[in-house]
C-alpha positions as CSV (number, residue, x, y, z in Angstrom):
1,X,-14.4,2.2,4.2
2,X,-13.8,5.3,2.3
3,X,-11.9,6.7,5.2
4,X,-10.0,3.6,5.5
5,X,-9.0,3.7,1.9
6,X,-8.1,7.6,2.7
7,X,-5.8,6.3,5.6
8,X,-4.6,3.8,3.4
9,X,-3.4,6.2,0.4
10,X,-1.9,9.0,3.1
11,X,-0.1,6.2,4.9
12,X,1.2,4.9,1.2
13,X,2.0,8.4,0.6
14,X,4.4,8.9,3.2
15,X,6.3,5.4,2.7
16,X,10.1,6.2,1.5
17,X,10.4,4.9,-2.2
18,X,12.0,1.6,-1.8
19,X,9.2,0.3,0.4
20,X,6.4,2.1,-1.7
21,X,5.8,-0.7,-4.0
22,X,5.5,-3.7,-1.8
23,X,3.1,-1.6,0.4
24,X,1.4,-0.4,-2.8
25,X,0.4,-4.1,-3.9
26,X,-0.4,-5.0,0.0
27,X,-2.7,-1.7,-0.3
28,X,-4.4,-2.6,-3.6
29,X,-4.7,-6.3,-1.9
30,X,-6.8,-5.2,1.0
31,X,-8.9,-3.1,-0.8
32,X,-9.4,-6.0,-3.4
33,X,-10.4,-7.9,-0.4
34,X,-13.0,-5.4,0.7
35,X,-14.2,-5.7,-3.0
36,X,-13.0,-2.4,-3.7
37,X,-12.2,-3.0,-7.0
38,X,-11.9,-0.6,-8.5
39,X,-10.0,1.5,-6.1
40,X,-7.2,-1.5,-6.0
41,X,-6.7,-1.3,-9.3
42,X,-6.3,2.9,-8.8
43,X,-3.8,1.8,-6.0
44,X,-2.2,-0.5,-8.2
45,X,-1.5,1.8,-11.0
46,X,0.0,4.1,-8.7
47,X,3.9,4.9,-10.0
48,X,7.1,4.7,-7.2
49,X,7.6,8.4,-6.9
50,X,11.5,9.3,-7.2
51,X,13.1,10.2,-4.1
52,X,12.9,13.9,-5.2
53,X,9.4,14.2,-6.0
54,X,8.9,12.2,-2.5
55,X,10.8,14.4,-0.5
56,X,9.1,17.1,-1.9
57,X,5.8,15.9,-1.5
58,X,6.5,14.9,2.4
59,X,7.1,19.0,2.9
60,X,3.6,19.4,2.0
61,X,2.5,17.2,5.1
62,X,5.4,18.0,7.4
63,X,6.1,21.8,6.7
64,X,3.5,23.2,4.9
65,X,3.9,27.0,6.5
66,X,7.3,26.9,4.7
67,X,6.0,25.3,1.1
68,X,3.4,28.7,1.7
69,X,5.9,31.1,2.5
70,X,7.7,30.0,-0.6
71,X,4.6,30.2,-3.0
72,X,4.2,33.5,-1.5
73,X,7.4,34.7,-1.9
74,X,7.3,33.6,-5.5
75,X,4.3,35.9,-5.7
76,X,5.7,38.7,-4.5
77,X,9.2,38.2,-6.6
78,X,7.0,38.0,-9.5
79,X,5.0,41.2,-9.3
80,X,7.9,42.9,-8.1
81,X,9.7,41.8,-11.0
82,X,7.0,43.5,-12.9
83,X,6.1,46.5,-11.1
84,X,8.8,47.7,-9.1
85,X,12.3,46.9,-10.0
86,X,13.4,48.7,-6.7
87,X,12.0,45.7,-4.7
88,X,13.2,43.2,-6.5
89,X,16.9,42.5,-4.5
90,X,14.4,42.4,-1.0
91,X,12.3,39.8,-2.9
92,X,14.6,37.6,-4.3
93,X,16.2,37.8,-0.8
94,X,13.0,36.4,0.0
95,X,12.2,33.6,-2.1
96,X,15.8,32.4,-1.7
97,X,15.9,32.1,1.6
98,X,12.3,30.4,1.7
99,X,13.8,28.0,-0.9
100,X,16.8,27.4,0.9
101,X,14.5,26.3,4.0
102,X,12.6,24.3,2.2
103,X,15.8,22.5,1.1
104,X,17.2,21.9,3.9
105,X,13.9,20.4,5.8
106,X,14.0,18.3,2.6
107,X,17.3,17.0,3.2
108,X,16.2,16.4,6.4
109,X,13.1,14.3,5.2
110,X,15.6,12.2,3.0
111,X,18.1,11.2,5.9
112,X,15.1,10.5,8.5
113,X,14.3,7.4,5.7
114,X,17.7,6.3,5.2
115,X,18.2,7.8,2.1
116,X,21.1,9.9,0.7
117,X,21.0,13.2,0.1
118,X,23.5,13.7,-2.5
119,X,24.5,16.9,-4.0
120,X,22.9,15.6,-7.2
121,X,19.4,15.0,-5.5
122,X,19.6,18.1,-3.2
123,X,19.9,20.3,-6.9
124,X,16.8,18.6,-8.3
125,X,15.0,19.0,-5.4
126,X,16.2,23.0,-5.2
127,X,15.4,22.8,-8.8
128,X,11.7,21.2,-8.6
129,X,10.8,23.4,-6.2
130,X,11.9,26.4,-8.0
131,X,10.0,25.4,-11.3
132,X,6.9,24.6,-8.9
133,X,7.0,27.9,-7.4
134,X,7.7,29.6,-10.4
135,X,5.1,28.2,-12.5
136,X,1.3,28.7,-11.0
137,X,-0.5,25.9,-12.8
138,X,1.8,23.4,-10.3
139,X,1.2,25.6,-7.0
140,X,-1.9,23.5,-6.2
141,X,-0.1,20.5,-6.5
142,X,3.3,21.5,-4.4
143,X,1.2,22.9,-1.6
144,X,-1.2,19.4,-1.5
145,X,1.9,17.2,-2.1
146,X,1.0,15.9,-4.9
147,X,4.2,16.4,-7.8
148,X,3.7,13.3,-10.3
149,X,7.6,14.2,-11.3
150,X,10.4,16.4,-10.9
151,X,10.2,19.7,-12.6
152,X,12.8,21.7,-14.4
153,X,13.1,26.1,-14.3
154,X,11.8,26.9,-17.8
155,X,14.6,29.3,-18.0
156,X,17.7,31.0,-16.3
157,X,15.4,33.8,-15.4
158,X,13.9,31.3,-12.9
159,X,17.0,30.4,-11.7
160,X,17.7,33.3,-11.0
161,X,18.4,33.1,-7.5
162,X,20.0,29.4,-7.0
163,X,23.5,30.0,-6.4
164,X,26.2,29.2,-9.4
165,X,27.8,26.5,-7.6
166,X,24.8,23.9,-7.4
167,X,24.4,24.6,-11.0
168,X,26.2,22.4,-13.9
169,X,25.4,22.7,-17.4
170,X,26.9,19.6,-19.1
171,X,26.4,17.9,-23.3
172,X,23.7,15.5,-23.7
173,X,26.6,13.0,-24.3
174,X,27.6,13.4,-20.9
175,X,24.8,13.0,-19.2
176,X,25.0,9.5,-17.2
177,X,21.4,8.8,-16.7
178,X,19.8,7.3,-19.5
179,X,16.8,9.6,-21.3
180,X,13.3,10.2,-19.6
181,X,11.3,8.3,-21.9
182,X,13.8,5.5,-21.9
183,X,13.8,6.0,-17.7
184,X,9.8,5.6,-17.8
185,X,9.8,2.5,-20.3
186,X,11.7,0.9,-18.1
187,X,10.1,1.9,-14.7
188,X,6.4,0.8,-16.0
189,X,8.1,-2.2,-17.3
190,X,9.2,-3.0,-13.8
191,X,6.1,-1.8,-12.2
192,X,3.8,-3.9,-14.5
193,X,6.2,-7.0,-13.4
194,X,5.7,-6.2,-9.9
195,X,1.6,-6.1,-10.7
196,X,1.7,-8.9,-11.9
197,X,3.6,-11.0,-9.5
198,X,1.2,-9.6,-7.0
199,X,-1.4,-10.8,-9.0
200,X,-0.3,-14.0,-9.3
201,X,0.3,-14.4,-5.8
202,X,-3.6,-13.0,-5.2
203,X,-4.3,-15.8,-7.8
204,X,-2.3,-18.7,-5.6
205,X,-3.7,-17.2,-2.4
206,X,-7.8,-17.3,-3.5
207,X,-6.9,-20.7,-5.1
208,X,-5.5,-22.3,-1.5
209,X,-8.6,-20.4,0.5
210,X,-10.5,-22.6,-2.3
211,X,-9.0,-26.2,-1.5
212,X,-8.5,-25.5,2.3
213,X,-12.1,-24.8,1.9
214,X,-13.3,-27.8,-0.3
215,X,-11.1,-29.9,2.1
216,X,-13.1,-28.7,5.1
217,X,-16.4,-29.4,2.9
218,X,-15.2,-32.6,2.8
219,X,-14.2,-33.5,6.2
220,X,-17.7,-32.7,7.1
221,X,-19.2,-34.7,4.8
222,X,-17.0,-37.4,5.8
223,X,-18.2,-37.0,9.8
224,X,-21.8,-36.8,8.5
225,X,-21.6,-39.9,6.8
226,X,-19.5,-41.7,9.8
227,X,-22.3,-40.4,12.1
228,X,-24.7,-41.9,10.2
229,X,-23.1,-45.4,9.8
230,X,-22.3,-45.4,13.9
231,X,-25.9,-44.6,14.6
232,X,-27.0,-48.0,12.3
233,X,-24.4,-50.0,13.9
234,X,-26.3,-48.9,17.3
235,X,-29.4,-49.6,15.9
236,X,-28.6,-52.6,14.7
237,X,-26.8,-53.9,17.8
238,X,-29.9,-52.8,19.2
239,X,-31.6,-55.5,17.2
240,X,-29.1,-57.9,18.0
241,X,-29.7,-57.4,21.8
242,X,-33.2,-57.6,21.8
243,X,-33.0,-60.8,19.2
244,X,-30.5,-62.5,21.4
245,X,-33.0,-62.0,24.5
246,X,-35.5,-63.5,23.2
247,X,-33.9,-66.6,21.8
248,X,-32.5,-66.7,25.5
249,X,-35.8,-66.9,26.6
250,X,-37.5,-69.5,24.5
251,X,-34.5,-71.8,25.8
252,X,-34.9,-71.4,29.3
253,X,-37.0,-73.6,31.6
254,X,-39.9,-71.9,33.0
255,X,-38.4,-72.0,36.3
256,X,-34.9,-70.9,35.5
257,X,-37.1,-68.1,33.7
258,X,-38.9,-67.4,36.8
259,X,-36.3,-67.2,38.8
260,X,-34.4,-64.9,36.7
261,X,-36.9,-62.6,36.0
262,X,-37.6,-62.6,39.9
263,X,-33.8,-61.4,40.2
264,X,-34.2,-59.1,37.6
265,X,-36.9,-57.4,40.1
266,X,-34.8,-57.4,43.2
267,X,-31.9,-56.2,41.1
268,X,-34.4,-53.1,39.5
């Protein structure tokens, strides 16, 4: 079962974002079904990753040579940034062409699921990786897939090498999208609406298993108790026979009775 559930979460994991949540709650069912508990409810709690983080994520499983080479060349920007300034122009060569790759196959992962890969979403994906890259306490997570979020370059020092044109700094008045708290209010309040319409349909489901159930119960009891009622009418029928024989008997003349029962014989 373990590996099952494994399956199960690696196969959730790679669903594009607007099919994650109805094959979340069918995930969380089966295991609930299993009476895996409390790994249903892990399922269930499990947030619709952006299309950013999940793109990301997917170049963990589908190019992770590339997510390497860029922690790598992150590495090497880094120490050359510290050591030997001369290296630095070969380095940063390096990482951005590593990121570039990675940005690219990215794009790629987005269109092979139908989604759109806007300018928009390509920079916070060049973006996320960046910061991932930049920042070793994530690097575990980038090269396992698994980003809860999409990250931001703590500085333009990080930035460094994503070219000026992908790059827009605009007022928090202008900024279209509403703010990130406001953005995961209103993502856990749909989520925990989703939850619980699939546990309401759980609810309805169990509760028609239960009356098919008590209908078959009865049914059977219903047979049982016809069974028993046909097998007195046979015995009583029985009775009948064997009462109406011998009346016929004590009715007949002896000789009418001797002559039937000497038929009887030929006919036996």
């Amino acid at each position: 079962m373990t590996g099952q559930t494994t399956n199960g979460r690696e196969e959730l994991e790679a669903t594009p974002p607007g099919q994650f949540v109805r094959a979340r709650n069918a995930l969380a069912a089966r295991l609930r079904k299993a009476g895996r508990a409390r790994e249903a409810a892990e399922v269930a709690r499990l947030r619709r990753p952006s299309p950013v983080v999940w793109a990301v994520n997917r170049l963990a499983r589908t190019d992770a040579a590339n997510v390497r080479r860029l922690l790598e060349a992150s590495d090497r920007l880094r120490r050359a940034s510290l050591r030997d300034p001369r290296a630095v122009p070969e380095a940063t060569a390096r990482h951005r062409a590593a990121l570039q790759e990675l940005a690219q196959q990215a794009a790629g992962i987005l269109s092979g699921a139908g989604l759109r890969a806007s300018p928009e979403v390509l920079r916070r994906i060049h973006a996320t990786l960046s910061a991932a890259a930049g920042d070793r306490d994530a690097h575990a997570a980038l090269r396992e897939g698994r980003l809860a979020e999409e990250l931001q370059p703590s500085g333009f020092e990080v930035l460094g090498d994503v070219p000026a044109r992908h790059l827009r700094l605009v007022k928090p008045a202008e900024t279209a999208a509403p703010p990130p708290a406001r953005r995961d209010r209103a993502r856990e309040r749909q989520e925990r609406a989703e939850r619980q319409a699939a546990e309401r349909r759980a609810k309805a489901e169990r509760r028609a298993a239960q009356k098919e159930k008590a209908a078959a119960a009865r049914r059977e009891r219903e047979i049982e108790r016809a069974s028993r009622q046909a097998e007195r009418l046979r015995a009583e029928l029985r009775k009948v026979e064997e009462r109406l024989r011998y009346a016929r008997d004590a009715h007949e003349r002896p000789t009418d009775r001797r002559e039937r029962r000497s038929l009887d014989g030929r006919t036996r």
